[in-house]
C-alpha positions as CSV (number, residue, x, y, z in Angstrom):
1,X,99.3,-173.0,-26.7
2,X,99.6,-174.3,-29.7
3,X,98.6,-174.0,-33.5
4,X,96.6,-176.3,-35.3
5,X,99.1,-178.1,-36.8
6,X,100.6,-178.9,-33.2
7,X,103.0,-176.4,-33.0
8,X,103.8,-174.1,-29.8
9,X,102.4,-171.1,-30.2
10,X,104.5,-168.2,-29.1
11,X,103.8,-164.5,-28.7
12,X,105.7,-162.3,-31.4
13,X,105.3,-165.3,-33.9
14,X,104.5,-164.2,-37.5
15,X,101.1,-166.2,-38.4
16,X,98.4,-167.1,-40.3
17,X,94.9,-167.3,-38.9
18,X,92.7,-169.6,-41.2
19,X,88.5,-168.8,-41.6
20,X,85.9,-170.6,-42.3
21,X,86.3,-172.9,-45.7
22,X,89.9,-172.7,-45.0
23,X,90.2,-169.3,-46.4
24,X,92.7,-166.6,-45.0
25,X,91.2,-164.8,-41.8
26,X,94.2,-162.8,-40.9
27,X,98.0,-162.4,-41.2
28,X,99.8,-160.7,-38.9
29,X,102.4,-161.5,-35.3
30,X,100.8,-162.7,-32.4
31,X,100.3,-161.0,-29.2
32,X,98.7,-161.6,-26.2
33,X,98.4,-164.7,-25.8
34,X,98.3,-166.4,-22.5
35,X,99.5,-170.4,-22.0
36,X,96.6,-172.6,-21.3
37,X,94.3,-172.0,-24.0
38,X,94.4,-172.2,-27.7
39,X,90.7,-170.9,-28.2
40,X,90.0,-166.9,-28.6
41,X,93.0,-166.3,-26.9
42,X,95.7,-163.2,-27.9
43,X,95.4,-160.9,-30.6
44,X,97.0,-161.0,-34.3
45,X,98.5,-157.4,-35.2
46,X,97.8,-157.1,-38.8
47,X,100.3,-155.5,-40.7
48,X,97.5,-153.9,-42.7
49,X,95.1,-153.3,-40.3
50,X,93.9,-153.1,-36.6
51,X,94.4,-156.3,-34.7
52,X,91.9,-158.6,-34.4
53,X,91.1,-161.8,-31.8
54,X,93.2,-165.3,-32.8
55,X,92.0,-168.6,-32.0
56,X,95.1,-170.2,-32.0
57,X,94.4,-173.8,-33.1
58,X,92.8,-172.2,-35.8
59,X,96.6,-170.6,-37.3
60,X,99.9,-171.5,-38.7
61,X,102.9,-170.6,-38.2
62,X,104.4,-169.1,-41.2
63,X,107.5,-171.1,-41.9
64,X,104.7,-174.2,-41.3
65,X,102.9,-173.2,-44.2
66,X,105.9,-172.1,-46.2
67,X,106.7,-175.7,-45.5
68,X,103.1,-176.9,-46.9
69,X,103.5,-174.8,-49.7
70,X,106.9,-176.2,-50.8
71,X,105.9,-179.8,-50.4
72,X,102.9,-179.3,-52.9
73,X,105.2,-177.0,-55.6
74,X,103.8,-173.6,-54.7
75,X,107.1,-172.1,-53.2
76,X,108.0,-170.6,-56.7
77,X,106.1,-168.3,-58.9
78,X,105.3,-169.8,-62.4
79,X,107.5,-169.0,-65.0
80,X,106.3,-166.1,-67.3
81,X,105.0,-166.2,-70.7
């Protein structure tokens, strides 16, 4: 199993589960999920809400895109005005 960024995909990983448009589907830990298939397989338990179904290829890992963020300058808030 792995994420779409090539990862391994890991049950009790903290991810994030990218829509359509490359919008923000779901955030939550990964359960479920058996080895073999990264398509509608596990679950993602929101922290927020009830879980939902994860295509894996289509999530993140969180330090990945803490990474991604970092490398384009988004890790820090502005500074106030």
């Amino acid at each position: 199993m792995h994420y779409r960024n090539g990862r391994e995909a890991k049950n009790g990983d903290k991810i994030v589960s990218i829509g359509g448009e490359g919008k923000i589907a779901a955030v939550g830990v990964l359960f479920d999920a058996m080895p073999g298939n990264d398509y509608c397989n596990g679950g993602i338990a929101q922290t927020q809400s009830s879980p939902i179904g994860a295509c894996i290829c289509d999530c993140l890992h969180v330090d990945d895109l803490a990474a991604i963020l970092a490398e384009k300058g988004l890790d820090k808030r502005p500074a106030g005005k």
